[in-house]
C-alpha positions as CSV (number, residue, x, y, z in Angstrom):
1,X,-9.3,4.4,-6.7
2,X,-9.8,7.8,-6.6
3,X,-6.5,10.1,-5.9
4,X,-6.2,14.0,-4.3
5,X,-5.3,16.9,-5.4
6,X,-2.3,19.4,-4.3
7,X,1.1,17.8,-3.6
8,X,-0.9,14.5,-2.7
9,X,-1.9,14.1,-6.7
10,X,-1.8,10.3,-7.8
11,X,-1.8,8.9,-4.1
12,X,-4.5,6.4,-3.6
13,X,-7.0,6.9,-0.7
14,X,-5.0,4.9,1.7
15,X,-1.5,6.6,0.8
16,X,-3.4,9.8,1.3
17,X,-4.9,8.9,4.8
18,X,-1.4,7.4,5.8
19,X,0.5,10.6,4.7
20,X,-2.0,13.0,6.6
21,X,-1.9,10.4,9.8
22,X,1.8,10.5,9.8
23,X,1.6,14.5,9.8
24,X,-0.9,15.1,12.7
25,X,1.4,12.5,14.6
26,X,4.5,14.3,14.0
27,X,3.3,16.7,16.5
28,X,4.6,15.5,20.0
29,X,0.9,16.3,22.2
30,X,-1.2,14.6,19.4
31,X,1.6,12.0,18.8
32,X,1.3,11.3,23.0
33,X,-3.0,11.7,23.0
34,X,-3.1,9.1,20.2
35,X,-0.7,6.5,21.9
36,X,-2.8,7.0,25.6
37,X,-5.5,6.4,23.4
38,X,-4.4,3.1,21.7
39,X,-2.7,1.8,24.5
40,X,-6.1,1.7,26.6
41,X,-7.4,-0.4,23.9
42,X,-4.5,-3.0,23.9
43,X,-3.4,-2.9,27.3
44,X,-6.1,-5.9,28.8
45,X,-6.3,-7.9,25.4
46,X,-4.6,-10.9,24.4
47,X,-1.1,-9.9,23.4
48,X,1.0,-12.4,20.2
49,X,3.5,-15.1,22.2
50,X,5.2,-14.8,18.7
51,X,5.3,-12.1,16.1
52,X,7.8,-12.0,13.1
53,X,8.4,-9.1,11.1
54,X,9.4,-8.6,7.6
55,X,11.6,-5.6,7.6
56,X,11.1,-3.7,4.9
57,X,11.3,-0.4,3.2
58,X,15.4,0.3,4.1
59,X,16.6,1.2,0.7
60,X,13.4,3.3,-0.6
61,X,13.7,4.9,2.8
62,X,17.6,6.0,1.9
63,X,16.1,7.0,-1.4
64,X,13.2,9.5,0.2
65,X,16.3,11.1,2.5
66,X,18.8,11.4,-0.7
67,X,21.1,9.1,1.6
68,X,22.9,5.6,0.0
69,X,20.9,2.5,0.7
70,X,23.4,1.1,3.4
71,X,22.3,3.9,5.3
72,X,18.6,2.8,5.4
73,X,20.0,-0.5,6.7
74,X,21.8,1.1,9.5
75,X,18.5,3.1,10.6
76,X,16.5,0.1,10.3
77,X,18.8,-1.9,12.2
78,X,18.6,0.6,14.6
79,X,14.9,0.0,14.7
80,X,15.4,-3.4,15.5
81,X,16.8,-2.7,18.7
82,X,14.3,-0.4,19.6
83,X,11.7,-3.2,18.5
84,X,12.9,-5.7,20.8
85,X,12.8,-3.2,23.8
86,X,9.0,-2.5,22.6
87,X,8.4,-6.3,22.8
88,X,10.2,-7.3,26.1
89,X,7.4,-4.3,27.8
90,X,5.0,-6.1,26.3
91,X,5.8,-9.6,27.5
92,X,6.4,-11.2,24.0
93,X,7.7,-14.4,24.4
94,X,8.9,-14.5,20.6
95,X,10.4,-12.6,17.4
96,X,11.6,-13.5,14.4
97,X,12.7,-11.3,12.0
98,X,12.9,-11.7,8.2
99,X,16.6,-9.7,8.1
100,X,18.3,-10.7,4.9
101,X,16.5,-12.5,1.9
102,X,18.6,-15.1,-0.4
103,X,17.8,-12.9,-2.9
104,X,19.9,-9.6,-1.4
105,X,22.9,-11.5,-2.6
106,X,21.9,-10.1,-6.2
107,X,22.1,-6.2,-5.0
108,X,25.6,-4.6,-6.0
109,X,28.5,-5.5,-4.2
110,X,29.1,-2.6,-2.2
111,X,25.9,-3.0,-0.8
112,X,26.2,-6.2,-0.1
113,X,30.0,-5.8,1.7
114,X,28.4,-3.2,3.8
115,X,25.2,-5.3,4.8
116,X,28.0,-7.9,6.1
117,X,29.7,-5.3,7.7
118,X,26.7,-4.0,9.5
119,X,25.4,-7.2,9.9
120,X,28.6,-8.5,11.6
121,X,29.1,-5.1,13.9
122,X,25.5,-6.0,15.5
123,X,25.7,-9.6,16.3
124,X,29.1,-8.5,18.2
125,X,26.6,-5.9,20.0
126,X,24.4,-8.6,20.9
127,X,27.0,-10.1,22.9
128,X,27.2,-7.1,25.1
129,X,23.8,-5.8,25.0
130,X,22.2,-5.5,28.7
131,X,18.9,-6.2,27.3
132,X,19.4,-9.6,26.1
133,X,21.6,-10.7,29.2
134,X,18.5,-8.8,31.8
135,X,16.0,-10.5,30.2
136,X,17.4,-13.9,29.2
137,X,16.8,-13.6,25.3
138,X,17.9,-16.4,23.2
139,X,19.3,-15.3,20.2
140,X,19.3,-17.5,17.0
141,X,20.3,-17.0,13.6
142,X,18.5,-19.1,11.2
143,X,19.1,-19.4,7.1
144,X,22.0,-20.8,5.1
145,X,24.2,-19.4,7.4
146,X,27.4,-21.3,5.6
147,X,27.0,-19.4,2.5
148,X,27.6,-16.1,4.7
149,X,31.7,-14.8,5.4
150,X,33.5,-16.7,7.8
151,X,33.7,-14.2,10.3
152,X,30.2,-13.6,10.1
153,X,29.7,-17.4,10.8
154,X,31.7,-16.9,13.6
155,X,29.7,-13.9,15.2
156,X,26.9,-15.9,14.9
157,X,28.7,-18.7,16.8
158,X,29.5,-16.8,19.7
159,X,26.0,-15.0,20.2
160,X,24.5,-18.4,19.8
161,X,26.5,-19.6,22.1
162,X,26.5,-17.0,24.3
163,X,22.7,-17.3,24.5
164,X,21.8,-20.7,24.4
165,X,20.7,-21.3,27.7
166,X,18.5,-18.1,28.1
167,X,14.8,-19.0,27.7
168,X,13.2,-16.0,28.6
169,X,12.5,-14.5,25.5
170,X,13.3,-15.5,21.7
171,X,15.3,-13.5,19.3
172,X,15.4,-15.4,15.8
173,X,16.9,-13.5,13.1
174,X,16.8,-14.9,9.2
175,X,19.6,-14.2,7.4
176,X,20.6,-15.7,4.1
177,X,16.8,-17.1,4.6
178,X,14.2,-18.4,1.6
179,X,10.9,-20.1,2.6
180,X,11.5,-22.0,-0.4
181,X,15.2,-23.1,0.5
182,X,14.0,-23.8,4.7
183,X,11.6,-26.4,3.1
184,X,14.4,-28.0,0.5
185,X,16.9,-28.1,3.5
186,X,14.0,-30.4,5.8
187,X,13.5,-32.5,2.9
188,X,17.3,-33.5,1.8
189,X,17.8,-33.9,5.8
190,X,14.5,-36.3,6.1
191,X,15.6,-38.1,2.5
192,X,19.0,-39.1,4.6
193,X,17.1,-40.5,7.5
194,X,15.5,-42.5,4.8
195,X,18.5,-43.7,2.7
196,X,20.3,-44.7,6.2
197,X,16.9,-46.8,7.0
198,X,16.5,-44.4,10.4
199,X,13.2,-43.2,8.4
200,X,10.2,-44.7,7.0
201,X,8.3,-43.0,4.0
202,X,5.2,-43.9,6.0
203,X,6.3,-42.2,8.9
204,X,6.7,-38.9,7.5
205,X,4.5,-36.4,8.8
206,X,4.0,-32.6,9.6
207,X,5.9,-33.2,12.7
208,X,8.5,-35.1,11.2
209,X,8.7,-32.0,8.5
210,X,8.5,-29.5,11.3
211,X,11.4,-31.3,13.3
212,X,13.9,-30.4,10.3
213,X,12.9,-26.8,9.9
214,X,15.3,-24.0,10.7
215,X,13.0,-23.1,13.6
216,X,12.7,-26.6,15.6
217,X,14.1,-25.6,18.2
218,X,12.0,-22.4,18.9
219,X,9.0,-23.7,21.7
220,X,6.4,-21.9,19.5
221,X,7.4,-21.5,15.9
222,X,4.6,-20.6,14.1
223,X,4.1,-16.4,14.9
224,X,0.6,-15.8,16.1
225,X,1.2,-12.1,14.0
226,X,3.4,-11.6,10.7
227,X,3.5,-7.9,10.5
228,X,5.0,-6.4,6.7
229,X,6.6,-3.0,6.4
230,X,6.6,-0.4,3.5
231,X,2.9,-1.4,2.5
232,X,3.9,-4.1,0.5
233,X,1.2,-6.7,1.0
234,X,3.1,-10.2,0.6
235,X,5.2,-12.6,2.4
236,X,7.9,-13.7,0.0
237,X,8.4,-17.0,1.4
238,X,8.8,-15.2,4.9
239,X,8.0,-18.8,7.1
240,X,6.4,-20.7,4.3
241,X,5.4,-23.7,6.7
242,X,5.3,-21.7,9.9
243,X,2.6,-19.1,8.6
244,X,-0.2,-21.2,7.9
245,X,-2.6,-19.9,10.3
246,X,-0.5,-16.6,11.4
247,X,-3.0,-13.0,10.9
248,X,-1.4,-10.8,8.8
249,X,-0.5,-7.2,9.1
250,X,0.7,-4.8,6.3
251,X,1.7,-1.2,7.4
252,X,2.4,1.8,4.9
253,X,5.4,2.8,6.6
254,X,9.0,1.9,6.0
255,X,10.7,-0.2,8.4
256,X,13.4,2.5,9.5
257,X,10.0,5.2,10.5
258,X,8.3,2.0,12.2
259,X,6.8,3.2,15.9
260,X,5.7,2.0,18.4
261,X,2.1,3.1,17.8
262,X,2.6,0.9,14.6
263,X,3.8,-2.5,17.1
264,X,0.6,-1.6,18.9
265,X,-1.9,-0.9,15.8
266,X,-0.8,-3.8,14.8
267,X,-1.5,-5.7,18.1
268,X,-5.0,-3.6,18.0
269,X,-5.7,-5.9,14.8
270,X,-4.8,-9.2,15.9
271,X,-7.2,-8.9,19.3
272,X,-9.5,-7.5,17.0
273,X,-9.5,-11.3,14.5
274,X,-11.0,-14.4,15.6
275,X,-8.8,-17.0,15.2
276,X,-10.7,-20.0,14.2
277,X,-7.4,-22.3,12.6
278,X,-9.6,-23.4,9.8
279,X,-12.6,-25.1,12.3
């Protein structure tokens, strides 16, 4: 693909688009024109009951502002809470969010202590937080939650807890999440119905498999949009099962600059698919 000269040399044509769209909307008038504009062609359409998002982009968005990559994680967790204001205006029932991967155990571990320790100071926020008690959001934490600290177990616990009669909206957040490991952990629980005879082998089917997921107990579990971050243009075992017939979304733009234009492009896209679920 063809690239552009000046300080733009190398970009591809969609890095070069993106990088000029983000610097007309810098400016506040054309920034507040555009977002008229883009509302009006959302507003009256068919909005997601469930999105999930794969946040991505913290660390190479520490790296752009010369900051460390904890840093990126605490503007992108920022974001988050800006995200679920976005999404309550809108009337979305659902969100899950892919938040920390198995594999971010790997990453050095002072990164890693101060994930936990931001990790731990927002759950204890959520507690408190005025939007979740206003508009009954049920928070849930989904993942191999026992492999994280104890006293991050234990926020989890109380926001859970804290939450679990709300049914307004849905908050899911996967932490210590793999799509791979979700599906092992339905499968060892279904093998143990078997071994204590409570199970047939003939009797398993998709909703037996979907009974033992992390996300049985949302109402609608499989997200109608799956939007990806950073311009990466993968899932990475984000909801394996759940995504079957999900659209799919990938915007260049790392999670901690996500706007709200870029919830409602996004939106703009999905009305814009007809969803046929393989007929």
């Amino acid at each position: 693909m063809r690239t552009h000269p000046g300080r733009h040399a190398g970009l591809t044509l969609q890095q070069y688009l993106a990088a000029v769209s983000r610097r007309v909307l810098r400016n506040p008038l054309t920034y507040g024109i555009y977002e008229r504009i883009l509302w009006n062609q959302i507003r009256d359409g068919v909005k997601p009951e469930h999105i999930g998002i794969i946040l991505d982009g913290n660390r190479r968005w520490a790296s752009q502002h010369a900051k460390p990559p904890w840093a990126g994680h605490s503007f992108g967790a920022d974001k988050v809470e800006d995200l679920l204001t976005w999404c309550i205006d809108l009337d979305i029932k659902a969100i899950t969010l892919y938040t920390l991967s198995m594999e971010n155990f790997q990453r050095l571990p002072q990164e890693v202590e101060e994930l936990m320790r931001l990790l731990e100071d927002r759950l204890q926020r959520l507690l408190t937080d005025d939007r979740i008690h206003a508009n009954q959001v049920q928070v849930k934490i989904i993942g191999r939650t026992h492999l994280l600290p104890p006293r991050i177990q234990e926020a989890i616990q109380a926001v859970e807890a804290t939450t679990a009669a709300y049914d307004g909206h849905y908050l899911t957040l996967a932490i210590a999440y793999g799509g791979r490991a979700e599906i092992i952990d339905a499968l060892k629980k279904i093998s143990t119905l078997i071994q204590s005879g409570d199970l047939a082998v003939a009797d398993i089917s998709e909703k037996v498999v979907e009974d033992h997921l992390y996300t049985a107990s949302l109402p609608n579990s499989e997200p109608d949009l799956i939007i990806r971050t950073s311009g990466e243009e993968r899932l990475s075992g984000f909801l394996m099962w759940q995504s079957v017939y999900s659209e799919l979304c990938f915007i260049d733009v790392f999670w901690p600059d996500f706007r709200r234009i870029d919830l409602w492009r996004a939106i703009r896209t999905f009305q814009q698919r007809t969803r046929r679920y393989g007929k």
